[in-house]
Backbone of each chain as ProteinMPNN parsed JSONL, in Angstrom:
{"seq_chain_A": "XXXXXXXXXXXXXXXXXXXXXXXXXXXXXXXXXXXXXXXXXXXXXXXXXXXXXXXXXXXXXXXXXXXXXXXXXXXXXXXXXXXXXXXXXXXXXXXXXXXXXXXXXXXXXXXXXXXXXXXXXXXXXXXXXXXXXXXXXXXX", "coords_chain_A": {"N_chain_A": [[100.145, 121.876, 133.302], [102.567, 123.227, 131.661], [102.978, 125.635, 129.84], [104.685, 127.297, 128.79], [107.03, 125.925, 128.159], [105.847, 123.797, 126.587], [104.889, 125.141, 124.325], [107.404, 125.944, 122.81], [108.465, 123.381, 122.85], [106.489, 122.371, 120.975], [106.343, 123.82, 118.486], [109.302, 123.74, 118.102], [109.119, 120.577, 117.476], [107.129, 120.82, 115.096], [108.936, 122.633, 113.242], [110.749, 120.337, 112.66], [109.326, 118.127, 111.785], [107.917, 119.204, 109.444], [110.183, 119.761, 107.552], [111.238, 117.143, 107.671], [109.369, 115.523, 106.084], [109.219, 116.968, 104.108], [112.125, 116.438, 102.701], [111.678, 113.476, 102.86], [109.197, 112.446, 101.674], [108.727, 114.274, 99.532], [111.212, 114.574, 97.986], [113.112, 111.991, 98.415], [110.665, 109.649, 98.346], [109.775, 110.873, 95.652], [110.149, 109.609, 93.558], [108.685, 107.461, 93.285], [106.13, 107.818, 94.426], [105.352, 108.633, 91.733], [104.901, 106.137, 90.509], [102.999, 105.457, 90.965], [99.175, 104.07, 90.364], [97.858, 106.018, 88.02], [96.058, 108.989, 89.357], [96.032, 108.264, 91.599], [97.407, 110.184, 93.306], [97.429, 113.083, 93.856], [98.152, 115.883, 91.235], [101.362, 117.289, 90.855], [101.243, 119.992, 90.542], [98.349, 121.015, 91.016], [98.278, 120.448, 93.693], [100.215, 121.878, 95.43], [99.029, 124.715, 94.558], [96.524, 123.963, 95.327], [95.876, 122.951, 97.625], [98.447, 122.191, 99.9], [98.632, 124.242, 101.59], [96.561, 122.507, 103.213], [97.739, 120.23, 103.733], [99.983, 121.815, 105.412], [98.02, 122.501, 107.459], [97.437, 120.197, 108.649], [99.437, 119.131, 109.547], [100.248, 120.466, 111.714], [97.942, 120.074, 113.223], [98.42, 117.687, 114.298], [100.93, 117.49, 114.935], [100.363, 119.256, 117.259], [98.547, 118.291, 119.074], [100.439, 115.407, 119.356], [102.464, 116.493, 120.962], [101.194, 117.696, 122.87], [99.67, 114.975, 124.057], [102.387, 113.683, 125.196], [102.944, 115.408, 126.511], [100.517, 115.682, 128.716], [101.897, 113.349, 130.043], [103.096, 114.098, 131.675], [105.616, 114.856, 130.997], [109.301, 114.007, 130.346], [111.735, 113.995, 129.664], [114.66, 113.267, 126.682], [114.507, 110.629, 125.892], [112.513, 109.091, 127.053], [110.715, 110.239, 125.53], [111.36, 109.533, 122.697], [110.693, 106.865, 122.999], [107.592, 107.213, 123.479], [107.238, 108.265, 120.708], [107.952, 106.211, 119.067], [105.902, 104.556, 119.623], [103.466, 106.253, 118.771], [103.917, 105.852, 116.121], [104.242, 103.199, 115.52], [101.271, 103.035, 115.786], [100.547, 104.354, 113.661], [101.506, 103.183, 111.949], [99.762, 100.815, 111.169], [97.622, 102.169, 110.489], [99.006, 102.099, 108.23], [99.094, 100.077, 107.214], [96.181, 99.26, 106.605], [95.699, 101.125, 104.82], [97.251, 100.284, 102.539], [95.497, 98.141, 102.486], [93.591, 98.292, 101.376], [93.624, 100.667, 99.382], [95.351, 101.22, 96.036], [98.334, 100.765, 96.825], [102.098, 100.412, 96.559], [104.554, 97.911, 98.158], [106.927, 98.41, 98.458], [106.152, 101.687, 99.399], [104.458, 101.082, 101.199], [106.714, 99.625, 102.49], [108.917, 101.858, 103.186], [107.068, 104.046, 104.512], [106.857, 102.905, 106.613], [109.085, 102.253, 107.981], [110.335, 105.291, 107.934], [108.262, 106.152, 108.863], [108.807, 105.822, 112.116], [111.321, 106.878, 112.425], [110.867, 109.423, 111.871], [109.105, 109.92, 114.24], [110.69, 108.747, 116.573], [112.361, 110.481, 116.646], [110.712, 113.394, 116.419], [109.716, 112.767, 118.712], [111.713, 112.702, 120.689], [112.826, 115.307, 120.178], [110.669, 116.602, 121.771], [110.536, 115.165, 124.404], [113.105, 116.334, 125.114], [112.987, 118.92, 125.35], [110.492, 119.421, 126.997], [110.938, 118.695, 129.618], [111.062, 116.558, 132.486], [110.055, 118.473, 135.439], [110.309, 119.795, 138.648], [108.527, 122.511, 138.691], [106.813, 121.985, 137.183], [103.51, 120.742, 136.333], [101.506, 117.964, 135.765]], "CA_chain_A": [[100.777, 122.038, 131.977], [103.59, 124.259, 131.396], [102.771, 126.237, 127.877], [105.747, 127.883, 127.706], [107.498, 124.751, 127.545], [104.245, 123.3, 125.357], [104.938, 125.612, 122.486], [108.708, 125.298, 122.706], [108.367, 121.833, 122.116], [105.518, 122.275, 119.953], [107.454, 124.29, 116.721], [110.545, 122.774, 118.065], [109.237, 119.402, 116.434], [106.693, 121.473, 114.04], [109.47, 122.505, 112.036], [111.492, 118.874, 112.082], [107.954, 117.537, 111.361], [107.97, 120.031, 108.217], [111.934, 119.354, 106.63], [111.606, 115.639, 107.196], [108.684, 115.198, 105.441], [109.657, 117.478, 102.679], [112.987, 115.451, 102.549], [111.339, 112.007, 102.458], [108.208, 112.704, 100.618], [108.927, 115.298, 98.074], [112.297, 113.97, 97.739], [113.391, 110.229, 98.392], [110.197, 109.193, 97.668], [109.174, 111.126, 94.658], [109.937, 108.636, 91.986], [107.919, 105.602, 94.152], [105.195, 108.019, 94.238], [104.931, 109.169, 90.417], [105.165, 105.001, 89.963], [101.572, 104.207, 91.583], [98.64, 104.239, 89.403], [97.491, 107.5, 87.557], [94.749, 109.35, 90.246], [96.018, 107.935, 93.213], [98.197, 111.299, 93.966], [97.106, 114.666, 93.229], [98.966, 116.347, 90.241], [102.097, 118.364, 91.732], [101.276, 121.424, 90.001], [97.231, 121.108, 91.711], [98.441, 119.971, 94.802], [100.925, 123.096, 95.092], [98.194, 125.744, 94.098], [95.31, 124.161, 96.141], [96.215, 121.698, 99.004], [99.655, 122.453, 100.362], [97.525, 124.951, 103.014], [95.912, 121.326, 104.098], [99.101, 119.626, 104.245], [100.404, 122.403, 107.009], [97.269, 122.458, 108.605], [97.203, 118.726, 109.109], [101.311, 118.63, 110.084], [100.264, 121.499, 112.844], [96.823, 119.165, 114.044], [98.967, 116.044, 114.208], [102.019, 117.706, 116.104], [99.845, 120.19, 118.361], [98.238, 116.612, 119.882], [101.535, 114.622, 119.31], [102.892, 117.14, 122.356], [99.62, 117.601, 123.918], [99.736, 113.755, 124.804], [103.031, 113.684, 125.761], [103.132, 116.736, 128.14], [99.977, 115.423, 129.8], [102.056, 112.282, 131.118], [103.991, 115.375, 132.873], [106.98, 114.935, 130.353], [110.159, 112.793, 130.929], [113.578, 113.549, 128.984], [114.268, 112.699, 125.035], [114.506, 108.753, 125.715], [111.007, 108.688, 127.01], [110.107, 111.197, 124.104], [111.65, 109.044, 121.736], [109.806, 106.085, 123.328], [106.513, 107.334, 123.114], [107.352, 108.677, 119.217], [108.045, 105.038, 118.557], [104.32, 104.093, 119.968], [102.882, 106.395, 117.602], [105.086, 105.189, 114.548], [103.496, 102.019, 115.388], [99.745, 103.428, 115.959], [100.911, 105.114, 112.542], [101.92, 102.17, 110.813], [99.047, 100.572, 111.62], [97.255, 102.708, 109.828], [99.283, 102.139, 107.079], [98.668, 98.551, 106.28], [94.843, 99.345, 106.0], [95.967, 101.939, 103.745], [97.751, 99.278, 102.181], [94.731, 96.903, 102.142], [92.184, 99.168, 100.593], [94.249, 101.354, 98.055], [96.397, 100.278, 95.175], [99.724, 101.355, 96.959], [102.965, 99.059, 96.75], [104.621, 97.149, 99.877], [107.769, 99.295, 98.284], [105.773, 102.111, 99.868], [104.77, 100.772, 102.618], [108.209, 99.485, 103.945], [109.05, 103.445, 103.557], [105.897, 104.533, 105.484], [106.984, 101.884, 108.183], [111.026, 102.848, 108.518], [110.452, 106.586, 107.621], [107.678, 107.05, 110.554], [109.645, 105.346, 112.502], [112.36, 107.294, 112.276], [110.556, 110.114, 112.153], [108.591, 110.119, 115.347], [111.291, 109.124, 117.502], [113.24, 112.008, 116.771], [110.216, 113.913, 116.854], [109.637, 112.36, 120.782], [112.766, 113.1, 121.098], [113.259, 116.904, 120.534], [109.399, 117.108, 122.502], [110.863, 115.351, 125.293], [114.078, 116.952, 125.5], [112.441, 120.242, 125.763], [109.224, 119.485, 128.214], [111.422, 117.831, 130.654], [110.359, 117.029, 134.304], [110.643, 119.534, 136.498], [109.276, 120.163, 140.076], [107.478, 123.306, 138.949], [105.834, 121.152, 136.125], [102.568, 119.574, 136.617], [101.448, 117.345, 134.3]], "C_chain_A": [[101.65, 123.288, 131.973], [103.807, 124.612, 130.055], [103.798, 126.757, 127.536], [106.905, 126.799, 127.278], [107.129, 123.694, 126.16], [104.616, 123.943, 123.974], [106.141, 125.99, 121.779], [109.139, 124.21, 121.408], [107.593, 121.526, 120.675], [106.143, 122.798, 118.308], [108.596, 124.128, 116.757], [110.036, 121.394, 117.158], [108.25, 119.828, 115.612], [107.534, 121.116, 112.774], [110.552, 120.803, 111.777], [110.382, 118.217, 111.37], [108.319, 117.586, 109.352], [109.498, 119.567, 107.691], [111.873, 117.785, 106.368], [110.55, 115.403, 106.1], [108.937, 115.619, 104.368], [110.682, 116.751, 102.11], [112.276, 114.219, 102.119], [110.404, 111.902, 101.719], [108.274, 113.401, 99.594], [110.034, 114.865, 97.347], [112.415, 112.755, 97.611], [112.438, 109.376, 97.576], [109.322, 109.714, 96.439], [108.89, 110.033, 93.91], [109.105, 107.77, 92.26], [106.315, 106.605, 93.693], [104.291, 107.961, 92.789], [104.926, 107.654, 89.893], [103.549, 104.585, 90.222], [100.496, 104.885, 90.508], [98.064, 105.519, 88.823], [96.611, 107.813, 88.386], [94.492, 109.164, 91.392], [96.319, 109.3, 94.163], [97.599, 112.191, 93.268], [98.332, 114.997, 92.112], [99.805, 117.356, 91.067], [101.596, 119.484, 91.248], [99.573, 121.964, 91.037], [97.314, 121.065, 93.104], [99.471, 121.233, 95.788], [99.879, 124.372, 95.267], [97.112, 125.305, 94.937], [95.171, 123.496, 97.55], [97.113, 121.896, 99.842], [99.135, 123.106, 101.893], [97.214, 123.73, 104.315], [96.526, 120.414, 104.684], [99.635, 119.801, 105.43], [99.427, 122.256, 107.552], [97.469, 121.412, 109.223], [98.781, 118.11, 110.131], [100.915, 119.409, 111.494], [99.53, 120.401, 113.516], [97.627, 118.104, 114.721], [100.537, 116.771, 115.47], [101.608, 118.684, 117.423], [99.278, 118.723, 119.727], [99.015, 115.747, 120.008], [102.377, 115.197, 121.02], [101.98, 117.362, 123.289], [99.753, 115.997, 124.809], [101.048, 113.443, 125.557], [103.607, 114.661, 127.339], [101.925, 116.424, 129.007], [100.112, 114.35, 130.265], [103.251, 113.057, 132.309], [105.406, 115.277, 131.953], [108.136, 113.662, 130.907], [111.666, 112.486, 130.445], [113.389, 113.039, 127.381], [114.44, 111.284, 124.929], [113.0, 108.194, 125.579], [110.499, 109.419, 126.274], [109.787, 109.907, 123.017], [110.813, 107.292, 121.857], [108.673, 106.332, 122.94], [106.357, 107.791, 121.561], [107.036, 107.028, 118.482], [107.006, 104.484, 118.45], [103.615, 104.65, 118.926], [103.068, 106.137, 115.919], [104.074, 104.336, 114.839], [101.954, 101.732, 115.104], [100.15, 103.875, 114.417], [100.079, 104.15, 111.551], [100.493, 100.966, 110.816], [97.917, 100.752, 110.716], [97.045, 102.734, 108.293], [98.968, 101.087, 105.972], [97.347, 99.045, 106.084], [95.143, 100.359, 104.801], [95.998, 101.203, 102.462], [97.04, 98.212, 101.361], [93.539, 97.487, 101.128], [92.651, 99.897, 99.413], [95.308, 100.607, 97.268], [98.002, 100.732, 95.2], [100.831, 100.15, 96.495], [103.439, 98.821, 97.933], [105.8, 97.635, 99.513], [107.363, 101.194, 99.382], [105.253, 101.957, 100.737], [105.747, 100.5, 103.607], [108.753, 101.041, 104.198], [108.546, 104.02, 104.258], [106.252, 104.007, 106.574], [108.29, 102.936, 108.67], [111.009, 104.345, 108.57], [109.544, 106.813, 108.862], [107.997, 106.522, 111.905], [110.931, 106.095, 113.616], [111.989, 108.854, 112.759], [110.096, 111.228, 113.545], [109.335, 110.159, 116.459], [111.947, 109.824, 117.5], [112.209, 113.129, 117.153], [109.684, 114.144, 118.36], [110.802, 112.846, 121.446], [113.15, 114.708, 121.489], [112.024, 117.126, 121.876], [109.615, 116.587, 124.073], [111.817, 115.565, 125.531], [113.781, 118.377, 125.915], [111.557, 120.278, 126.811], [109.698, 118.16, 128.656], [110.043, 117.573, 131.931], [110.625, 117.421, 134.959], [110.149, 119.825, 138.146], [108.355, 121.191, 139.973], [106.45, 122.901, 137.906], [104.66, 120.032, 136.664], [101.934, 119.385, 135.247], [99.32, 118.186, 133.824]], "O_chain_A": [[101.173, 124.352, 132.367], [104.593, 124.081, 129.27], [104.125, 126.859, 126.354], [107.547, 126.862, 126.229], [107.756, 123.143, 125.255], [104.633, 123.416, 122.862], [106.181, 126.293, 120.587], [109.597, 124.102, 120.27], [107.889, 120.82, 119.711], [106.282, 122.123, 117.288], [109.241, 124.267, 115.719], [110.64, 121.207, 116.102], [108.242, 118.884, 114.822], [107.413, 120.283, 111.876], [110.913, 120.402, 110.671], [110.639, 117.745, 110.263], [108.672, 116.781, 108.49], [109.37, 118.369, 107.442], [112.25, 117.208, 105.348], [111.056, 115.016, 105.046], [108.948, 114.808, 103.442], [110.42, 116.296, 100.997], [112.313, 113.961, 100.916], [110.642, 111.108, 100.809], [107.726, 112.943, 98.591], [109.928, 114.751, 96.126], [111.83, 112.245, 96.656], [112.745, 108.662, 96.622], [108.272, 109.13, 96.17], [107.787, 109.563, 93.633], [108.678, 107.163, 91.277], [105.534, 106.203, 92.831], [103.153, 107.527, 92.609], [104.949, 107.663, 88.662], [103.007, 103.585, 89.751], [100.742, 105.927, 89.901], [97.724, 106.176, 89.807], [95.894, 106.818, 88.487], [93.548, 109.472, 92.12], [95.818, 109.555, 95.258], [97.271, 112.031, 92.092], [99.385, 114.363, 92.177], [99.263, 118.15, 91.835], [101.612, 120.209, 92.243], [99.556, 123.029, 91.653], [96.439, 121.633, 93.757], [99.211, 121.277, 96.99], [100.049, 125.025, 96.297], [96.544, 126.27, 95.449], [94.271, 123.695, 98.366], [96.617, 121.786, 100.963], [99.239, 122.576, 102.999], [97.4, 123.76, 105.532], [96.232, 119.833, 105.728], [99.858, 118.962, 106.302], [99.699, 121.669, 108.599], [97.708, 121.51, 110.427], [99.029, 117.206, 110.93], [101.359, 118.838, 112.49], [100.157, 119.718, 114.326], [97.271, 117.752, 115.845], [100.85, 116.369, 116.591], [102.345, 118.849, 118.396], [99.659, 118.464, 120.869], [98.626, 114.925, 120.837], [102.734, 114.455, 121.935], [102.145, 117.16, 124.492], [99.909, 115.943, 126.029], [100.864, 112.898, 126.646], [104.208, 114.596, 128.411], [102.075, 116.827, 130.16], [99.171, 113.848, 130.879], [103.898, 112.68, 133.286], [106.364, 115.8, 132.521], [107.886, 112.702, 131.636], [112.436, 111.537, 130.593], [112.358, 112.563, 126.908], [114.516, 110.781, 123.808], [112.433, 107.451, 124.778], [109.289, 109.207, 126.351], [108.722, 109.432, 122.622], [110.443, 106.683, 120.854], [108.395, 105.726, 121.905], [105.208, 107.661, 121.137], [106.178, 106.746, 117.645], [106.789, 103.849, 117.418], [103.095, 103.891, 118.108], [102.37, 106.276, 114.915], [102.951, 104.648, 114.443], [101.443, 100.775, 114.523], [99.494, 102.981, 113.882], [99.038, 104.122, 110.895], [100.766, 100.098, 109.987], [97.301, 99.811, 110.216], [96.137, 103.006, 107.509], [98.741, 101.063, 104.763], [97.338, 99.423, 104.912], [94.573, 100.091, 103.743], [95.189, 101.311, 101.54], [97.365, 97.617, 100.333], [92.83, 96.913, 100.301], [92.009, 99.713, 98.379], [95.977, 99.654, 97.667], [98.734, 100.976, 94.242], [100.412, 99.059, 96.108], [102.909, 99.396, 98.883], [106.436, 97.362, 100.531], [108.292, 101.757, 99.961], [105.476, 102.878, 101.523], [105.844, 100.788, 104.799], [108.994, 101.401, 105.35], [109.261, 104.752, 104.942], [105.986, 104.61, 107.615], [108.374, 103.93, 109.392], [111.815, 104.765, 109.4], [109.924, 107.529, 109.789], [107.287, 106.916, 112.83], [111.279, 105.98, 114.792], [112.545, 109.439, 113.689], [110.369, 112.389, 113.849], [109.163, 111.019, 117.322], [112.413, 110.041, 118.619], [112.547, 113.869, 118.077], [109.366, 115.165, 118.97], [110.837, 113.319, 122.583], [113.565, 115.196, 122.54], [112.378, 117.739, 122.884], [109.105, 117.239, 124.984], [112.022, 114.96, 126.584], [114.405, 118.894, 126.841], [111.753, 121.162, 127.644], [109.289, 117.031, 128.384], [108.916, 118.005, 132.174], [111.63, 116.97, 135.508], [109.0, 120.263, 138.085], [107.412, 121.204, 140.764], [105.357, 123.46, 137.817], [104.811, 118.929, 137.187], [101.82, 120.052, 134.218], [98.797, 117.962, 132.732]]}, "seq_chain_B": "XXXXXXXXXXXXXXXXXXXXXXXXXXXXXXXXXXXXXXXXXXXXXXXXXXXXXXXXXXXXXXXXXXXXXXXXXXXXX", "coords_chain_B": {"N_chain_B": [[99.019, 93.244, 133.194], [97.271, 91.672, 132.605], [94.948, 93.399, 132.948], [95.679, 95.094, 130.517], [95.627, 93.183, 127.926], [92.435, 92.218, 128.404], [91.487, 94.723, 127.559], [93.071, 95.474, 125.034], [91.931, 93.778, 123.656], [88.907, 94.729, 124.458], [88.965, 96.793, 123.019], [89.752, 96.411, 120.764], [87.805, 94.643, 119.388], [85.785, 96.398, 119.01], [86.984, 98.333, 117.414], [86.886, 97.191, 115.367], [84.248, 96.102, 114.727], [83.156, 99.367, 114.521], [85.241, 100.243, 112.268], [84.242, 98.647, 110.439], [81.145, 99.401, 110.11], [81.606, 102.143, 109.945], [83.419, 102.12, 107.814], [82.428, 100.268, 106.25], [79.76, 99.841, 105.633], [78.504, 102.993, 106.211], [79.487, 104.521, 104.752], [80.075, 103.039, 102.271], [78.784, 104.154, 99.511], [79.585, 106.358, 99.259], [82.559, 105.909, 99.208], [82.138, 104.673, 96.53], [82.187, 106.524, 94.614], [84.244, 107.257, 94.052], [86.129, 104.968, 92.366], [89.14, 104.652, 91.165], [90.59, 104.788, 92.942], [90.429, 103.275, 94.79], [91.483, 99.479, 95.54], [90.12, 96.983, 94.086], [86.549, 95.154, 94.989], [87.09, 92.285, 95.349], [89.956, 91.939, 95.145], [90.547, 93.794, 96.993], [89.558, 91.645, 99.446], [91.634, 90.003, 99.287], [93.554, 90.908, 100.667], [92.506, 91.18, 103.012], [93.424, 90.297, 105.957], [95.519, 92.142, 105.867], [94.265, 94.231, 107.03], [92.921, 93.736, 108.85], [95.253, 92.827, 110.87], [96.716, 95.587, 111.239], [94.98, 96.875, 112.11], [94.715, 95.471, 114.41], [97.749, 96.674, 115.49], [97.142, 99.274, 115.602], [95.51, 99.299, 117.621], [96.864, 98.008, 119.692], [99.293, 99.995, 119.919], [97.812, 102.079, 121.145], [96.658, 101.074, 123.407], [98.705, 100.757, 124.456], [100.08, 103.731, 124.969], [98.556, 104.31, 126.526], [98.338, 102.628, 129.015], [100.86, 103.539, 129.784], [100.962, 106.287, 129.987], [98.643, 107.601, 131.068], [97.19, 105.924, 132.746], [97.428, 105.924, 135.419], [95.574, 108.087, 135.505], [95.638, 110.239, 134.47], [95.499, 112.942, 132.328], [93.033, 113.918, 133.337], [93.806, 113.439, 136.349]], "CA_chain_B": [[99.117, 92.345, 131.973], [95.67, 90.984, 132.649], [94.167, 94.102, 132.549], [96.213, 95.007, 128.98], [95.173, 92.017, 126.943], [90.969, 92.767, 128.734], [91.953, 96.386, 127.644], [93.368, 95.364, 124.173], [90.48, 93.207, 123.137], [87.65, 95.212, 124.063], [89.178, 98.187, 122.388], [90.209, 95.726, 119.257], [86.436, 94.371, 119.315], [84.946, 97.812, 118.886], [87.409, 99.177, 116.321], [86.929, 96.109, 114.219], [83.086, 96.967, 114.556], [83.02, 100.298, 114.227], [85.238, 100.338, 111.279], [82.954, 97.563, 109.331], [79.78, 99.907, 110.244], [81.906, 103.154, 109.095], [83.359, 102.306, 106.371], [81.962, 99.135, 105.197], [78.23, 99.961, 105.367], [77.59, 103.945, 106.235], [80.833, 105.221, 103.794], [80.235, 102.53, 100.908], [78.216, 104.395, 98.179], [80.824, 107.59, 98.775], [83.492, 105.906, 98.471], [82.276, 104.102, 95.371], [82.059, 107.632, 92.993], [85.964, 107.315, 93.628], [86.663, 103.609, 92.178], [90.272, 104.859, 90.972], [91.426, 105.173, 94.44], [91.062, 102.272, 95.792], [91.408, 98.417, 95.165], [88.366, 95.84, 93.773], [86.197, 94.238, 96.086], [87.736, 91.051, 95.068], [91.316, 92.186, 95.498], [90.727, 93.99, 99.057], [89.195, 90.678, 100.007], [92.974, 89.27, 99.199], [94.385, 91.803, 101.515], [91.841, 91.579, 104.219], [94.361, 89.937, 106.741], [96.696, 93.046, 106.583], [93.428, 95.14, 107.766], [92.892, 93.246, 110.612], [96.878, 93.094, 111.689], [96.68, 97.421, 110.968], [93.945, 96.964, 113.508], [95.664, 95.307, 116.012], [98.623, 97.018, 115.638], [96.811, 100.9, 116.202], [94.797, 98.834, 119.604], [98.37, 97.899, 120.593], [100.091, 101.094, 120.714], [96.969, 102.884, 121.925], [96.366, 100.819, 124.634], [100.405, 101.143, 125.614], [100.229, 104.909, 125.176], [97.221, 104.935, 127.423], [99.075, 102.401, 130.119], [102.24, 104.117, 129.826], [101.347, 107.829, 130.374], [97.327, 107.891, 131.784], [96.586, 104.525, 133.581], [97.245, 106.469, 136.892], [94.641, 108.898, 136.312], [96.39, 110.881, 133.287], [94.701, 114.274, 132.065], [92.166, 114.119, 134.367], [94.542, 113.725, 137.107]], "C_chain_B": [[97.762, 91.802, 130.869], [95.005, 91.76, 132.462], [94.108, 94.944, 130.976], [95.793, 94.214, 128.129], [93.127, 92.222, 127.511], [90.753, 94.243, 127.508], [91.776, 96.592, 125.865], [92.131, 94.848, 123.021], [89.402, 93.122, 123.368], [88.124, 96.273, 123.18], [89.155, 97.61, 120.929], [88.755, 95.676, 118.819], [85.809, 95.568, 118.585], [85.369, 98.633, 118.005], [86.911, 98.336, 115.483], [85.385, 96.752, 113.778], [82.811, 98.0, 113.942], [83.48, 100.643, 113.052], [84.449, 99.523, 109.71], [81.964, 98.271, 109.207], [80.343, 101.574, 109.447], [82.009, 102.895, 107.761], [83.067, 101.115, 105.115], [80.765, 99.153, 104.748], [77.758, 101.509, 104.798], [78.331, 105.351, 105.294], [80.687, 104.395, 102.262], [79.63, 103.168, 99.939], [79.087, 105.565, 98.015], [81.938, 107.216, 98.5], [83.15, 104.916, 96.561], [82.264, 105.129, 93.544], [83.665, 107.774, 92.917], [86.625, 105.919, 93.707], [87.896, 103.391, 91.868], [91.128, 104.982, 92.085], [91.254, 104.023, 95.464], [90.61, 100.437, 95.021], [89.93, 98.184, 94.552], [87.867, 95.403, 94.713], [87.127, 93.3, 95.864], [89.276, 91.049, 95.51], [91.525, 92.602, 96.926], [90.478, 92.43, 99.578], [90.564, 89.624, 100.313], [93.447, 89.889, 100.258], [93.885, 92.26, 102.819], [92.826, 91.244, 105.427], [95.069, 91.124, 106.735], [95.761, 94.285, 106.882], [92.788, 94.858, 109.247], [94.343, 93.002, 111.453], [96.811, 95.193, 111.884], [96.143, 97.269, 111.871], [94.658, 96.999, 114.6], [96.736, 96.139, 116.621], [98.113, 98.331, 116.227], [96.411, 100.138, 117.596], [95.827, 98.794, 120.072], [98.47, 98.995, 120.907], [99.115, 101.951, 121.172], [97.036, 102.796, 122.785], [97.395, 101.112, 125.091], [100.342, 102.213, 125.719], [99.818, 105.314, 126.586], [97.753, 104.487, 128.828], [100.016, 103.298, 130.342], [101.802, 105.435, 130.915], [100.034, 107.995, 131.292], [96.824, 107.0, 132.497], [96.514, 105.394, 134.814], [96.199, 107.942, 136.84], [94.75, 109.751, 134.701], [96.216, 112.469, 133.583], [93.828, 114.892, 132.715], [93.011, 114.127, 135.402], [95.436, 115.294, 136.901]], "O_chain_B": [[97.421, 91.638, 129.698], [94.076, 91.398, 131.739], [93.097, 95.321, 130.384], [95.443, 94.901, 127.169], [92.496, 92.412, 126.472], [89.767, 94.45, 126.801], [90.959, 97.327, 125.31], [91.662, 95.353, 122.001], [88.665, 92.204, 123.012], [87.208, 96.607, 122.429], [88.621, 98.23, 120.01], [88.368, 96.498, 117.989], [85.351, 95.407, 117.454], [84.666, 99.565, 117.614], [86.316, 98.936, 114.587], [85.206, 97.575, 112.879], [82.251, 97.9, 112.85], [82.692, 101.299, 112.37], [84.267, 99.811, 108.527], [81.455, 98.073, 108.103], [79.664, 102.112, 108.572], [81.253, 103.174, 106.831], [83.279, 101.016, 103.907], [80.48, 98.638, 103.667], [77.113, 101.72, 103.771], [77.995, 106.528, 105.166], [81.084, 104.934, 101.23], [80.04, 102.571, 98.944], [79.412, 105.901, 96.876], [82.585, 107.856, 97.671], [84.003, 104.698, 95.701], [82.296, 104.869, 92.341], [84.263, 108.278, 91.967], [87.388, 105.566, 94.606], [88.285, 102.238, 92.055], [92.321, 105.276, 92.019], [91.758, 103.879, 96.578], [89.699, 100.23, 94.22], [88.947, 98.926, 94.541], [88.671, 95.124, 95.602], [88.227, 93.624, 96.313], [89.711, 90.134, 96.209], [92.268, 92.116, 97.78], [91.435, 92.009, 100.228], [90.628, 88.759, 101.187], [93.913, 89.04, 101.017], [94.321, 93.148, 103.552], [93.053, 92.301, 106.016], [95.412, 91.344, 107.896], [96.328, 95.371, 106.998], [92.39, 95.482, 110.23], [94.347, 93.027, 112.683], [96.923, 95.728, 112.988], [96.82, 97.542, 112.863], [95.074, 97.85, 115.386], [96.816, 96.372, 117.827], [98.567, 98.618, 117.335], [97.034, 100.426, 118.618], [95.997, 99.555, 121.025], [97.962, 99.38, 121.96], [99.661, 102.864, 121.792], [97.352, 103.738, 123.511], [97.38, 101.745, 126.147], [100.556, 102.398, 126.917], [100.277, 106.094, 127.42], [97.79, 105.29, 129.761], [99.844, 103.937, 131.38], [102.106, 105.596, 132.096], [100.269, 108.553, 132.364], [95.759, 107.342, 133.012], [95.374, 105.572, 135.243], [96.043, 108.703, 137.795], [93.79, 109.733, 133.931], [96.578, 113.103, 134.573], [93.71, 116.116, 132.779], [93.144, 115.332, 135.613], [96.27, 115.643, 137.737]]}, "name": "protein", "num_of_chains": 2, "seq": "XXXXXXXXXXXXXXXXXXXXXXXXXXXXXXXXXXXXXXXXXXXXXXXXXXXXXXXXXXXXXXXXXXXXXXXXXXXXXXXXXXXXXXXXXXXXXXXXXXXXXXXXXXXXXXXXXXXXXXXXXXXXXXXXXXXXXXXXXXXXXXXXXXXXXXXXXXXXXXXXXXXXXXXXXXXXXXXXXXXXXXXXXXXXXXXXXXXXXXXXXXXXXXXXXXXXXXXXX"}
């Protein structure tokens, strides 16, 4: 493993992690959100003041192991980044339909969850393998 | 191919399981003090089919992750 590449990569797609989500969640899909039934979403003002902390933690957990798995196939360029981003979109989305099946979301919010992590990930594969290339002094 | 589809549907098998025993049996009375958060019995039961596709779909890209990058040994290698 090559860490100084590792943590490069790592708050290289951190902060894209962080902007897109703020973009597509706080933004785009505000109004979809404030549409689903009262108690599903935390109150912005509570969510702000007591959660937000849990939010970053969880964006850090999720992209510290997002590059972790990718740097221990030894790396590979931002195609095969953006490849393996796409895999977890899918492992994601996946996710999402049970989400889907169990809570009272809409399939308006789900096609967003689909296309948005999507979108997301392979850019995020992308910067993680554009940065933790393969190199000869790189072992995986 | 052969060992992918073996691969796929023991891993599928065992999530399916495991999530019925998590959160259908040893999670049901906690999640039931938060009934605002999620469907009716009756209504999930409509929507069971897109919890078993969700399924499949995480076994899929697991198992490809797992071919893709660790089949030859991976992390341990």
């Amino acid at each position: 493993m090559n860490w100084k590449k590792f943590f490069v990569a790592f708050i290289a797609a951190f902060i894209f992690i962080f902007i897109f989500e703020w973009i597509f969640h706080g933004i785009i899909l505000k109004e979809t959100y404030a549409a689903l039934p009262p108690g599903l979403m935390r109150p912005a003002e509570e969510f702000m003041k007591h959660f937000f902390h849990w939010l970053v933690l969880g964006q850090l957990v999720f992209v510290f192991f997002f590059t972790m798995i990718f740097a221990s196939f030894g790396g590979g360029g931002a195609a095969a980044g953006a490849r393996y981003g796409i895999l977890v979109a899918l492992l994601g989305f996946g996710a999402n339909l049970i989400q889907f099946a169990v809570h009272p979301l809409t399939t308006r919010v789900l096609g967003f969850w689909g296309i948005g992590g999507v979108i997301e990930l392979a850019i995020a594969g992308a910067i993680v393998g554009a940065i933790y290339k393969r190199s000869s002094s790189t072992t995986p | 191919m052969k060992r992918f589809i073996a691969a796929f549907t023991a891993a599928y098998i065992f999530l399916f399981l495991w999530g019925w025993l998590l959160n259908g049996i040893l999670l049901k009375d906690v999640y039931a003090q938060t009934p605002n958060l999620w469907r009716t019995q009756s209504e999930m039961l409509g929507f069971f089919h897109w919890i078993l596709i969700g399924q499949a779909l995480i076994v899929f890209a697991f198992v490809m992750i797992y071919a893709s990058g660790f089949a030859g040994g991976g992390v341990i290698a």
